[in-house]
N, C-alpha and C positions, 0 to 999 in steps of 0.2 A: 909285465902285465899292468893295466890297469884297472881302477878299482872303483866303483862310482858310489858314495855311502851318503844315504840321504837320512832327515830326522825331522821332526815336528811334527810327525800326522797326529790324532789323536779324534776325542769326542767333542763336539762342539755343539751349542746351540742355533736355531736357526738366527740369524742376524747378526751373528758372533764371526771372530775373525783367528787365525793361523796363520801360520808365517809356515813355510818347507825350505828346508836347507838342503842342499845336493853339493859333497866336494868330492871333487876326482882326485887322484893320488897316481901314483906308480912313474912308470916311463913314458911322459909326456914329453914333447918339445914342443906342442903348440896347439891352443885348443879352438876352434872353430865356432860354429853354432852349441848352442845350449838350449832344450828344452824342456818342458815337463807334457807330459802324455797323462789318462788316468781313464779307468776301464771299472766300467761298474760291474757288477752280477747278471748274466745275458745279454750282455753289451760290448761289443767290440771296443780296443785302445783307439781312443780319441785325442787327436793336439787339443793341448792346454792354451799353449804357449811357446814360445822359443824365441829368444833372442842373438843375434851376430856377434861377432866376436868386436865390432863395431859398435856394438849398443842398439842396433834398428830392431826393434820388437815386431811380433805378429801374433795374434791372441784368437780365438776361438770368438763365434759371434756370442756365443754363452755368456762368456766370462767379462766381455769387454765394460767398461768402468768401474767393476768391480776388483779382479785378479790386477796383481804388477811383478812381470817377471823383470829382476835384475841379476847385475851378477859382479863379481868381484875377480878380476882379471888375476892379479896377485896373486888371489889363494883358490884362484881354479873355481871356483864354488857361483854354482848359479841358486837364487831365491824365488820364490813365489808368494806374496803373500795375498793371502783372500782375506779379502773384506765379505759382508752383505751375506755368506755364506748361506745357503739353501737344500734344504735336503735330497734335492736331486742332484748336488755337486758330491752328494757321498757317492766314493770308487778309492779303489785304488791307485794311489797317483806314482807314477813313474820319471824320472827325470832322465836324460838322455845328453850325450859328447860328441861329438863330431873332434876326435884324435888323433893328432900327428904324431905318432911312435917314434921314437927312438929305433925301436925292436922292429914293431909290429908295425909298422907303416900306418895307412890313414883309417880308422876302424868307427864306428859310432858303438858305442858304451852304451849300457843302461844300470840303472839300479838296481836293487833287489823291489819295489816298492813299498812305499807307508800309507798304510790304512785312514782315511778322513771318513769320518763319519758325522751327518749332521742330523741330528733327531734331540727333540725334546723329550 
């Protein structure tokens, strides 16, 4: 199996910044695209972000000069971090794998997600 465990969400003020960490674990042999998704309250799961196993990004019109998705090949783990942060970016954020099993052949992964909340 694999395992997608993300961390950093929390409460932030408007103009304030976060960082989201997402690391995959289990039976991998090779990971693909990586992205983060995030779904507010009455609102459909929207792309954040995702980046190629390549490093080519693609970002939401939202997000763009604020948000920077990376990732760290090594240790499997892709980042987000928000800048400018604004209280309609509060949702649930979700980060996502595109996986080459071992087991399980090619599968895309998701997280459990972590709560961003931005209110004063």
């Amino acid at each position: 199996q694999v395992q997608l465990v993300e961390s950093g969400g929390g409460l932030v003020q408007p103009g304030g910044s976060l960082r989201l960490s997402c690391a995959a674990s289990g039976s991998i042999f090779s990971i693909n695209a990586m992205g983060w998704y995030r779904q507010a309250p009455g609102k459909e799961r929207e792309l954040v972000a995702d980046i190629s196993s390549g490093g080519l990004t693609n970002y939401a019109d939202s997000v763009k000069g604020r948000f920077t998705i990376s990732r760290d090949n090594a240790k499997n783990t892709v980042y987000l971090q928000m800048n400018s942060l604004k209280p309609e970016d509060t949702a649930v954020y979700y980060c996502n794998a595109d996986v080459l099993s071992h087991i399980f052949g090619f599968r895309r992964y998701w997280g459990q997600g972590t709560q961003v909340t931005v209110s004063s």
